[in-house]
C-alpha positions as CSV (number, residue, x, y, z in Angstrom):
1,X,6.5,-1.1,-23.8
2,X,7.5,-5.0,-24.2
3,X,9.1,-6.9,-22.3
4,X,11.8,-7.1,-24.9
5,X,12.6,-4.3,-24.4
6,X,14.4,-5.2,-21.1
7,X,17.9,-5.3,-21.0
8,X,18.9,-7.6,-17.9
9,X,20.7,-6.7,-15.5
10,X,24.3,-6.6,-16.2
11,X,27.2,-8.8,-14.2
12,X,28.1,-5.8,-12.4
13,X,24.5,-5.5,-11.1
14,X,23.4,-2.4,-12.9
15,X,20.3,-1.3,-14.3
16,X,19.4,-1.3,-17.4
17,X,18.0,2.6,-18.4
18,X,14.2,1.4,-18.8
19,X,14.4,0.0,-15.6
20,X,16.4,3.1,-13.9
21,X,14.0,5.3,-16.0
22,X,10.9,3.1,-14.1
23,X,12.0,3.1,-10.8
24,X,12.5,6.7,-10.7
25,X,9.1,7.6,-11.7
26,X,7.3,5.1,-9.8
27,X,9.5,6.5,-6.9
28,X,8.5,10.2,-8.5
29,X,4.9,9.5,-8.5
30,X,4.5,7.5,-5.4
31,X,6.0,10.8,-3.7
32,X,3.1,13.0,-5.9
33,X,0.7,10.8,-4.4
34,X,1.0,11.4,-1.2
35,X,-0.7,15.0,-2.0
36,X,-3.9,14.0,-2.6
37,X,-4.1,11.5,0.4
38,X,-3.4,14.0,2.7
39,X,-5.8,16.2,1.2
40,X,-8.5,13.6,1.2
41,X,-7.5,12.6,4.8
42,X,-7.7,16.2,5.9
43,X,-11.0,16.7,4.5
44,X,-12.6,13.3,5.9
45,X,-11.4,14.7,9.2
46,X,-12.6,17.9,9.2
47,X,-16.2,16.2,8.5
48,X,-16.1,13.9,10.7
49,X,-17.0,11.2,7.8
50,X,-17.3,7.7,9.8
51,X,-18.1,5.3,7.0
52,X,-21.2,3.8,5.7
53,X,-22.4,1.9,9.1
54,X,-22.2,-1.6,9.5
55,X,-18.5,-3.4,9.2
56,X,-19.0,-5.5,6.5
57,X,-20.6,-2.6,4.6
58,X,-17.2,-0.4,5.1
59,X,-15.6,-3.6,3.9
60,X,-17.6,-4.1,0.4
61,X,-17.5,-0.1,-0.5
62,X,-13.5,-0.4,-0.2
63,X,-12.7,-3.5,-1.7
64,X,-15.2,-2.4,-4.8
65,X,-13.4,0.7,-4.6
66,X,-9.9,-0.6,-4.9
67,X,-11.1,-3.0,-7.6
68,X,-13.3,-0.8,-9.4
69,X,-9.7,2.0,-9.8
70,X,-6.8,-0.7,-10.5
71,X,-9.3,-1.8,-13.3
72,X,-9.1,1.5,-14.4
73,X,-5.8,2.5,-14.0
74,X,-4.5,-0.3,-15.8
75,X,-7.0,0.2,-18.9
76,X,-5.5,3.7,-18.4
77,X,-1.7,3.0,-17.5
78,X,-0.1,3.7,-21.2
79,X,-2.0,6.9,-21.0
80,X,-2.2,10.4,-18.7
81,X,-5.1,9.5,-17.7
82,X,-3.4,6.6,-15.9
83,X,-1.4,8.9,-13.5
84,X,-4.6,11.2,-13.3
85,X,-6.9,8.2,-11.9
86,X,-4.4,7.2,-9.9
87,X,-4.5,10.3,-8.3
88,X,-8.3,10.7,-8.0
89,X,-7.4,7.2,-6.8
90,X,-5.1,8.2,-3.6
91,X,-7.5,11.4,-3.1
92,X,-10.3,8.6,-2.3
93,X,-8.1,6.0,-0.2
94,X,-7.1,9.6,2.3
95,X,-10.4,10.2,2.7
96,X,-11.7,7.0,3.6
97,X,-8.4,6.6,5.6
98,X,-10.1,9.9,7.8
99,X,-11.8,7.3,9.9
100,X,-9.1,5.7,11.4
101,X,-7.3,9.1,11.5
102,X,-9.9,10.4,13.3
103,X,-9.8,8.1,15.6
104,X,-6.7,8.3,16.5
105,X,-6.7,11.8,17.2
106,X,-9.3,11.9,19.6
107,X,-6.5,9.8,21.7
108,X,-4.1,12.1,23.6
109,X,-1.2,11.5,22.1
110,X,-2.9,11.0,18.9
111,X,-0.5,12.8,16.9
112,X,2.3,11.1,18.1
113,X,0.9,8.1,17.1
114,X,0.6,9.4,13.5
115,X,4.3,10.0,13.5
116,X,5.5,6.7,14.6
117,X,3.2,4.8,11.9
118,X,4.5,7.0,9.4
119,X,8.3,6.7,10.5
120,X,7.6,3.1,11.1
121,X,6.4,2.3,7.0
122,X,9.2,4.6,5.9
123,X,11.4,2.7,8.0
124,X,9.8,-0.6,6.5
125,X,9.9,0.4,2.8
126,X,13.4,2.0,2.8
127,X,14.5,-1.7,4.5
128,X,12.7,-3.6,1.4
129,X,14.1,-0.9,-1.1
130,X,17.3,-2.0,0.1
131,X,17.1,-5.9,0.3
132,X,15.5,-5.5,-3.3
133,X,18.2,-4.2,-4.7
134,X,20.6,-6.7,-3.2
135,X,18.2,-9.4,-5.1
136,X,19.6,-9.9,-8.6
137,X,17.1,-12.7,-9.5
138,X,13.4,-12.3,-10.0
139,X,10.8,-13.8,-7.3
140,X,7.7,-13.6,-9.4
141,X,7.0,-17.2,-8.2
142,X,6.3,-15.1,-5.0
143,X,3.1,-13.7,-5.6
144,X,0.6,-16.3,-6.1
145,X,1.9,-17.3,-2.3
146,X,1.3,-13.1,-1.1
147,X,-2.0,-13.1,-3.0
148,X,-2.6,-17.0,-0.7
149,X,-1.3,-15.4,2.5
150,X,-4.3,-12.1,2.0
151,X,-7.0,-14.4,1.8
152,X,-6.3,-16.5,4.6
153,X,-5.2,-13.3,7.1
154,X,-8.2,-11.4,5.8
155,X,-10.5,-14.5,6.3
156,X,-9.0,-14.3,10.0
157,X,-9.6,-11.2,10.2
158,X,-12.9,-11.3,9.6
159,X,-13.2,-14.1,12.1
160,X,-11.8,-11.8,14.8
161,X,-14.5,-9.0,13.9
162,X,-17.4,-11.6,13.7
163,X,-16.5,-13.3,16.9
164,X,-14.8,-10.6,19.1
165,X,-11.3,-11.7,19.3
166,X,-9.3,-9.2,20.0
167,X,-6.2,-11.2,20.1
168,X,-7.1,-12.4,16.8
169,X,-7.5,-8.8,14.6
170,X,-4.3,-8.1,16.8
171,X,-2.2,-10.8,15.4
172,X,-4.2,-10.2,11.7
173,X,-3.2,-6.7,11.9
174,X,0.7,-7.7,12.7
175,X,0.6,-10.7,9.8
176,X,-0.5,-8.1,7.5
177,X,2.4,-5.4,8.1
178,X,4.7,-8.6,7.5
179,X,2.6,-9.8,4.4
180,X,2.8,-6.0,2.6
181,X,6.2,-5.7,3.6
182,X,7.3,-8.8,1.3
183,X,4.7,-7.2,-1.1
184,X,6.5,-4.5,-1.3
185,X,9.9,-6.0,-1.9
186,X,8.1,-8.0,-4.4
187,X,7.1,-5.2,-6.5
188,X,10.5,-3.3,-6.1
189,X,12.0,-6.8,-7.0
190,X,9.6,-6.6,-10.2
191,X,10.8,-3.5,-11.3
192,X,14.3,-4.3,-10.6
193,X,14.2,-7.3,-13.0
194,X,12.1,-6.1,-15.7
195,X,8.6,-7.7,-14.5
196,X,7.1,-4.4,-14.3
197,X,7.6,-2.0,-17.1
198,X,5.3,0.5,-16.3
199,X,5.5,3.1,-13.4
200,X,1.8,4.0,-13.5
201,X,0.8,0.6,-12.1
202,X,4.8,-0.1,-10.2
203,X,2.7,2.9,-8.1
204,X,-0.2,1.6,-7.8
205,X,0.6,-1.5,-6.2
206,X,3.4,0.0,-4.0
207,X,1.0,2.6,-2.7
208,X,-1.4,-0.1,-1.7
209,X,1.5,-2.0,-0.2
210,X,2.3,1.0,2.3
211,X,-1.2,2.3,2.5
212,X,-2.3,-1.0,4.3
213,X,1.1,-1.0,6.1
214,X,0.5,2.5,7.6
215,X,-3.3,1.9,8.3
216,X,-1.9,-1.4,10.4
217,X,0.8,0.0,12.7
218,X,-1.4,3.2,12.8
219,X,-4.5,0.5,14.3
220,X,-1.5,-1.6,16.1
221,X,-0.4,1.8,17.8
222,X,-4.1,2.8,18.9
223,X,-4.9,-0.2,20.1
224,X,-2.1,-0.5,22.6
225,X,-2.1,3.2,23.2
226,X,-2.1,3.8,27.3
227,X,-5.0,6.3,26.5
């Protein structure tokens, strides 16, 4: 679909049907995907999978990952085959989220932790949902300043890891919940407007958005565990 095909929003703040008919099945899918995550988590669990060794290993094998399936989702997204990668897509990001889960649950109030990271993103994206849709103007100027802020908390981060900071990969992991926070009112915002205009990738990135919030607080939560 074009993006002439946009009607603006009206002076009474309304959606225009395309966008309404977006949101909803971004929203729809972004639900559907949470199936296949917790089937993948609950199988990387149950076989203890730890990774592939070595940090910076783990690090290559996901961002290749993550590269190598929004390349295909997007050659994909005017298709079903879009919403079917995607899924394969959230199956593999549960499973490889299995080592943190795991993790976690060997703590004693493991469980508990689980909860409160997953309360805690809901809690974060129903607070975005709601600011975006108090935002009538576009902020796509936004995300070449998001896609700045990654590189330089990631570069941090991998500072921390290399030289044993832990107050460093502490603060990196709270600068990130903040940085995919604003993503994530940046992509409702998107949709909102008309910048997005298809609900295939509008999921993608969202899911990636609370996927890293989840995985932060979840770490955030461990690490300050009493256990």
């Amino acid at each position: 679909m074009n993006q002439q095909d946009i009607t603006p929003i009206d002076s009474a703040g309304t959606l225009s049907v395309t966008q309404n008919r977006v949101l909803r099945n971004t929203l729809v899918l972004l639900a559907i995907s949470l199936i296949p995550t917790v089937i993948g988590a609950s199988l990387g669990v149950s076989i203890g999978f730890q990774g592939f060794g070595k940090w910076w290993i783990n690090l290559m094998v996901l961002l290749a990952a993550v590269m190598g399936f929004s390349y295909a989702i997007h050659r994909t997204k005017d298709s079903a085959a879009g919403v079917a990668v995607l899924l394969v897509f959230t199956l593999f990001m549960g499973f490889w989220l299995s080592v943190l889960l795991g993790r976690i649950l060997s703590l004693k109030n493991g469980g508990t932790l689980i909860m409160y990271a997953f309360g805690g993103t809901a809690l974060i994206f129903a607070a975005m949902a709601v600011v975006a849709s108090s935002i009538k103007t576009s902020l796509s100027g936004m995300g070449k300043f998001l896609w700045i802020g990654f590189f330089v908390i990631l570069l941090a981060a991998i500072g921390g890891i290399v030289f044993q900071m832990p107050a460093l990969m502490i603060t990196c992991m709270v600068l990130f919940i903040g940085l995919f926070a604003a993503w994530t009112l940046y992509d409702l915002n998107q949709i909102i407007t008309g910048g997005e205009t298809n609900y295939i990738t509008a999921t993608l990135s969202i899911y990636i958005n609370l996927f890293n919030i989840f995985s932060n607080l979840l770490s955030l939560l461990g690490i300050t565990s009493s256990d």
